[in-house]
VOROLO-742735 format. One record per residue (C-alpha): residue number from 0; chain; x, y, z. Coordinates in pm, 1 decimal. Layout:
BEGIN
seq/mol/X/Y/Z
NUM/A/X/Y/Z
...
***
This chain:
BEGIN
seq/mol/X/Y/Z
0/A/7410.3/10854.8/10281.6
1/A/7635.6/10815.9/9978.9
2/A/7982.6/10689.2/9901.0
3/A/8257.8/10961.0/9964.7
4/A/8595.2/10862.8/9770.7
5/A/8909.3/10796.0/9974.3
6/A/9129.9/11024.1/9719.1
7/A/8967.2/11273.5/9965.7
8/A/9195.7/11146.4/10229.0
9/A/9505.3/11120.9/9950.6
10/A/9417.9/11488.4/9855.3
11/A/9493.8/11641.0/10194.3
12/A/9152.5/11577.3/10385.6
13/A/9174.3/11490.9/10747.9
14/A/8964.5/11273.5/10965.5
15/A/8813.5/11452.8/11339.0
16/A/8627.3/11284.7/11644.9
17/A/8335.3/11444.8/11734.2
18/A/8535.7/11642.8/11953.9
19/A/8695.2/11804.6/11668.1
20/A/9027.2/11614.0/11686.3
21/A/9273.3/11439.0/11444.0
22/A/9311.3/11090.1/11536.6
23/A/9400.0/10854.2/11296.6
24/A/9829.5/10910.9/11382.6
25/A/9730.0/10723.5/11695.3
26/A/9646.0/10404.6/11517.0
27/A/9893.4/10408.3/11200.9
28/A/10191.1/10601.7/11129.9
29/A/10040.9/10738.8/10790.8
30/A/9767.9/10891.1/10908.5
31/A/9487.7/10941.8/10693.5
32/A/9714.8/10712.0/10421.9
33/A/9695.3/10399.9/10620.4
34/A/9534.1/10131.9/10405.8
35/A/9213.4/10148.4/10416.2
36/A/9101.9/9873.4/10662.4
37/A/9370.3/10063.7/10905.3
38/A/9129.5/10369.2/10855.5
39/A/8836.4/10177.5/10856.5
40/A/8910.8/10043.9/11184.6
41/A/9033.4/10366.1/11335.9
42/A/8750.6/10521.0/11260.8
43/A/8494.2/10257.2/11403.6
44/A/8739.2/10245.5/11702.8
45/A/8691.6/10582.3/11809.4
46/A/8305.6/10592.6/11734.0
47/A/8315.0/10390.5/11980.7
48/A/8520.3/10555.9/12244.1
49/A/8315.2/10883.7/12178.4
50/A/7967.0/10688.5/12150.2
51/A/7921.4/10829.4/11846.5
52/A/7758.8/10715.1/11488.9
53/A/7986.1/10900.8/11279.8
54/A/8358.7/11075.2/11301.8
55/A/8389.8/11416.7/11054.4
56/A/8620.7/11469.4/10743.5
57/A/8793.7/11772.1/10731.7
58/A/8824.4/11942.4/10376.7
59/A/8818.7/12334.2/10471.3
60/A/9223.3/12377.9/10495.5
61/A/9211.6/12319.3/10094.6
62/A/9134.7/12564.3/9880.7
63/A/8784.4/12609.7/9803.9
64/A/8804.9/12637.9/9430.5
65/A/9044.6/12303.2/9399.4
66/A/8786.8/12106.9/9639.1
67/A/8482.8/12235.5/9431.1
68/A/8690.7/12132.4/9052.4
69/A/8849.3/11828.9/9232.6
70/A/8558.9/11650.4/9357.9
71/A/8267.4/11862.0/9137.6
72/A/7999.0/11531.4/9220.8
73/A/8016.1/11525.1/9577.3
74/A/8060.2/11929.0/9653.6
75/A/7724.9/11966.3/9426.8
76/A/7560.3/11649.4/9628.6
77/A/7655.8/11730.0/9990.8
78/A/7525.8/12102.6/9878.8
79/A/7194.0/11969.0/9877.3
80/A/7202.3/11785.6/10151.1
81/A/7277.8/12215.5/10297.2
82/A/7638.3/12102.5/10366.4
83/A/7923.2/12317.9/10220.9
84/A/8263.2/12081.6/10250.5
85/A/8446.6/12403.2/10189.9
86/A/8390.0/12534.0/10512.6
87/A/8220.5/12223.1/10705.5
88/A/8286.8/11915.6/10834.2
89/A/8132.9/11590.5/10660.7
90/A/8018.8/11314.2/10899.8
91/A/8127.6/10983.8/10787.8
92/A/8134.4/10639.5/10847.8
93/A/8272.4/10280.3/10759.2
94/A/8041.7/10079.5/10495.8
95/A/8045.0/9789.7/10352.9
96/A/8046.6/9874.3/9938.7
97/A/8196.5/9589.7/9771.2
98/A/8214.7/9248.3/9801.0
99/A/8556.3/9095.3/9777.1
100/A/8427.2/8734.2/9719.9
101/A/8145.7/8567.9/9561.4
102/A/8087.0/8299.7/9341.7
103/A/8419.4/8114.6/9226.6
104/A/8523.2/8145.6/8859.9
105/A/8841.1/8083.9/8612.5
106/A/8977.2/8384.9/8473.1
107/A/8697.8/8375.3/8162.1
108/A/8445.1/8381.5/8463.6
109/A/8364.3/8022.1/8396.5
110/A/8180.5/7889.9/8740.9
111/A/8189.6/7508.0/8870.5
112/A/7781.3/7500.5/8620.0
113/A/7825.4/7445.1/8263.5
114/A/7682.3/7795.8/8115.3
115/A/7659.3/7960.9/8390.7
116/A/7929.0/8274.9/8424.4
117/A/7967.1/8527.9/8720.7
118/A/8179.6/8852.9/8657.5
119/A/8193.5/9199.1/8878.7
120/A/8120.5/9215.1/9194.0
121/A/7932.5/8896.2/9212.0
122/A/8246.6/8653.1/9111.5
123/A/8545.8/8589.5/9336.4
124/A/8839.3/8605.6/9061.3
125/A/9134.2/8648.1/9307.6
126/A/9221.7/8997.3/9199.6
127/A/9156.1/9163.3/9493.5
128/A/9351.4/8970.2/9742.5
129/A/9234.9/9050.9/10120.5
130/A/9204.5/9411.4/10076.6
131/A/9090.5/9557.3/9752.2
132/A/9300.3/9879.5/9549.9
133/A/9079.5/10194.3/9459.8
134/A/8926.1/10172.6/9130.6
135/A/8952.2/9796.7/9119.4
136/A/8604.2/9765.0/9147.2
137/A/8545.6/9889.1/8787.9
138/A/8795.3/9730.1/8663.1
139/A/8697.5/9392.3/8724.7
140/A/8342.4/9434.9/8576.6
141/A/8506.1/9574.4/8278.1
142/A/8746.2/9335.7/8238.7
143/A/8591.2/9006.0/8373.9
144/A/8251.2/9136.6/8189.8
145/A/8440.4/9115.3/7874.1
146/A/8602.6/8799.3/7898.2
147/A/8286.1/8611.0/8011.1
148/A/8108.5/8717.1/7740.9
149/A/8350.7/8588.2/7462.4
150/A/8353.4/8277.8/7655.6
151/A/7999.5/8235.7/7678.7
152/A/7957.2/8315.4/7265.7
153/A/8256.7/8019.7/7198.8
154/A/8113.9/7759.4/7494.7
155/A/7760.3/7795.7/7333.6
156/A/7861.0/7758.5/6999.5
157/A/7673.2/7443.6/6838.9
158/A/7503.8/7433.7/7142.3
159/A/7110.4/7408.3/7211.5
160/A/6954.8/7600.1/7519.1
161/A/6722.9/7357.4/7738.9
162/A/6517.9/7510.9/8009.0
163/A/6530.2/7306.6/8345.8
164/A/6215.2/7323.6/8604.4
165/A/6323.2/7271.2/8970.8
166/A/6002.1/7115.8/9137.9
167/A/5951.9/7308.4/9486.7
168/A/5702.7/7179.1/9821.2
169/A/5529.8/7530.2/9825.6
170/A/5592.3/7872.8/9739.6
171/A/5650.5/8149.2/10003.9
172/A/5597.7/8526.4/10007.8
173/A/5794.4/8761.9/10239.7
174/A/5760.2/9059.4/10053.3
175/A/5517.2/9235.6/10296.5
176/A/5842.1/9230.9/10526.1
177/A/6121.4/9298.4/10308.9
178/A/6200.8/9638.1/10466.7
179/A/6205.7/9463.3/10794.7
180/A/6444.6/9151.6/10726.8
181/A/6641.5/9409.7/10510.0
182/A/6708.0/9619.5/10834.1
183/A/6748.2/9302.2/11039.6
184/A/7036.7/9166.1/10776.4
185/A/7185.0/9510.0/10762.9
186/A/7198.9/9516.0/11134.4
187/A/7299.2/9159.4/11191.7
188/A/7580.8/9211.5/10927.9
189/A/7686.7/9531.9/11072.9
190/A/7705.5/9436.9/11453.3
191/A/7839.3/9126.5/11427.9
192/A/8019.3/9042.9/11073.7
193/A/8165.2/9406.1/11031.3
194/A/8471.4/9599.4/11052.5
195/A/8581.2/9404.8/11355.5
196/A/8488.9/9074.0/11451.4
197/A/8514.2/8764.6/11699.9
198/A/8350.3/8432.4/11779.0
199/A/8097.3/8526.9/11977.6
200/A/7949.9/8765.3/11698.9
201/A/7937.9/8518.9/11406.9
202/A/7827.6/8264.9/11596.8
203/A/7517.6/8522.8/11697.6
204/A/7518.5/8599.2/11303.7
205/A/7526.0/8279.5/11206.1
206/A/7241.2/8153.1/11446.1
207/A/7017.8/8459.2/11276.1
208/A/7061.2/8324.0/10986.6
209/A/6966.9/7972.0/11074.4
210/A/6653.0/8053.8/11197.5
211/A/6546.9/8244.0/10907.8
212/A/6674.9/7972.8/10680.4
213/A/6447.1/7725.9/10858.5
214/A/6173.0/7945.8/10823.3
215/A/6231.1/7910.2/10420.6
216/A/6334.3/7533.8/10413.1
217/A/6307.8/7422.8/10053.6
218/A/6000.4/7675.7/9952.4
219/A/5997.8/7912.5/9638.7
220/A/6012.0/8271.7/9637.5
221/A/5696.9/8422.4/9506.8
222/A/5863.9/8753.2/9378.2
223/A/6169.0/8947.5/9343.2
224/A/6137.9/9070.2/9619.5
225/A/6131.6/8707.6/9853.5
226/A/6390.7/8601.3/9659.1
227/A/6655.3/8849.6/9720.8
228/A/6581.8/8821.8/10111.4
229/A/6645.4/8462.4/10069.8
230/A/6913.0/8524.4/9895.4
231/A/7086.8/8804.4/10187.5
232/A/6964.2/8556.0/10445.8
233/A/7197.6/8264.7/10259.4
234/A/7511.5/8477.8/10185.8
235/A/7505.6/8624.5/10492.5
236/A/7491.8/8304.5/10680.7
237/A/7812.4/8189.2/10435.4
238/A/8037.2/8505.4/10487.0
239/A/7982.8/8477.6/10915.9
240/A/8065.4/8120.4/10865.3
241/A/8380.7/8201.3/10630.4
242/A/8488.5/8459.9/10901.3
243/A/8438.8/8234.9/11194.3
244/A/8668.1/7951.0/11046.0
245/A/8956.9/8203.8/10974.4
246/A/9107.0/8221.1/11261.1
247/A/9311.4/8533.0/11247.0
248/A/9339.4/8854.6/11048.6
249/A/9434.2/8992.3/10719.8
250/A/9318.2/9314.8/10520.9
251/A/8962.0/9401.2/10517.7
252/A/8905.8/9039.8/10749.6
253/A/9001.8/9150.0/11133.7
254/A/8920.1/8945.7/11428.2
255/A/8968.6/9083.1/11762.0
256/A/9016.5/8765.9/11905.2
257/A/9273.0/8676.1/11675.2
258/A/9481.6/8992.3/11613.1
259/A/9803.3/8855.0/11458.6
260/A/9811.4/8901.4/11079.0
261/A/9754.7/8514.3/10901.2
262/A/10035.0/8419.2/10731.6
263/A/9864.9/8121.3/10500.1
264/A/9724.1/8254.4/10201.9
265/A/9427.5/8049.5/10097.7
266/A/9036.7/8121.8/10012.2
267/A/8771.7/7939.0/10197.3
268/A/8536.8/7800.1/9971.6
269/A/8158.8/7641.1/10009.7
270/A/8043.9/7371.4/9733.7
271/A/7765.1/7101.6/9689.8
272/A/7516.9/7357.6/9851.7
273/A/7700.2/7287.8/10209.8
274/A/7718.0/7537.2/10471.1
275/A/8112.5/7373.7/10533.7
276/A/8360.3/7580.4/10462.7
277/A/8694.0/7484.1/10274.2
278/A/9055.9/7624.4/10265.5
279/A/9216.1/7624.5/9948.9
***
């Protein structure tokens, strides 16, 4: 699977059931237009009513030569898959492919550590709001890359580097099942911290992630590997928790057991390495 871009929506593509039917004028009045958590959640909405893993996008009432010059990457890549989006359908689905949070920075990408700096994907600067604009993705790394750098080179001026060792009980390995807890997280995130989302789920998520937590108590990872599990296993365990204690919906966030759109605008922050979340 591979990221499709939603300018094939803006660019005349429509979106199908299995059946072979439009059916995203039933959820929003623009279509294929909607905002793209309207679309999102069309689209996992009638997976479901067709038990299906996938709906189709349509591209074969364009022209063939202005899909193939429009969108040269993906004709050439979905050819080798043996799929011609000039005269087929494309099975897609929802997927989670940026994270509109992260670690908390000033608009230099300055974090709450002295020296340390987050920018990209990784750093929650505020720009995207609750529902992140096309493009905005590179943007902020391009940006917020930038600025972090120059205020790295004039915070470390006359400045000397000390390296800090944090004394762990043991060390622990999990890299023999990383492809496991990878499919678990994935699987975890998907059912239950996805494109729609209620108490009951998070609270399963968030349990998940306890256990596994436990498992690692204060140990150190061995390799890469361990460590980015322990890292999934943490940041998944903060973003069910963040869900659970907004209690209602807005952009890319939608609980179906709090519909109505949150009129408060505030983040909800973690800090001192506490799993309590924080509206700000």
């Amino acid at each position: 699977a591979f990221l499709l871009s939603e300018s094939m929506r803006g660019e005349g593509g429509v979106l199908k059931n299995i059946h072979g039917k439009r059916f995203c004028h039933n959820y929003h009045k623009l279509a294929e237009l909607a905002p793209r958590d309207v679309v999102s959640r069309a689209i996992f909405s009638e997976m479901q009513k067709t038990d299906s893993e996938f709906v189709y996008l349509d591209l074969t009432g364009l022209e063939k030569d202005f899909v193939k010059n429009r969108f040269p990457k993906i004709y050439n890549t979905c050819l080798d898959f043996g799929l011609d989006i000039t005269k087929e359908y494309i099975p897609v689905s929802p997927a989670a492919h940026y994270y509109m949070g992260g670690v908390e920075t000033d608009l230099w990408g300055r974090t709450s550590i002295e020296g340390l700096y987050a920018a990209g994907e990784t750093a929650c600067t505020g720009v995207h709001g609750a529902n992140r604009l096309a493009s905005n993705s590179l943007l902020e790394g391009v940006v917020f890359g930038g600025r972090s750098a120059k205020a790295a080179i004039v915070d470390s001026k006359h400045k000397t580097l000390q390296k800090n060792n944090v004394d762990y009980k043991d060390e622990i390995d999990l890299s023999d099942k990383y492809e496991v807890y990878l499919q678990e997280i994935q699987e975890t995130m998907w059912e239950n911290v996805g494109v729609v989302r209620n108490f009951d789920g998070l609270a399963k998520a968030v349990s998940y992630f306890n256990e596994k937590l436990e498992m690692i108590s204060d140990k150190k990872p061995a390799n890469q590997k361990t460590g980015e599990i322990i890292n999934m296993f943490y940041v998944g365990k903060l973003m069910a928790l963040a869900a659970a204690s907004r209690e209602g919906s807005r952009g890319a966030h939608f609980r179906e057991d709090f519909p109505e759109k949150s009129k408060e605008d505030y983040h909800i922050i973690f800090k001192d390495g506490k799993f309590s979340p924080i509206n700000r």
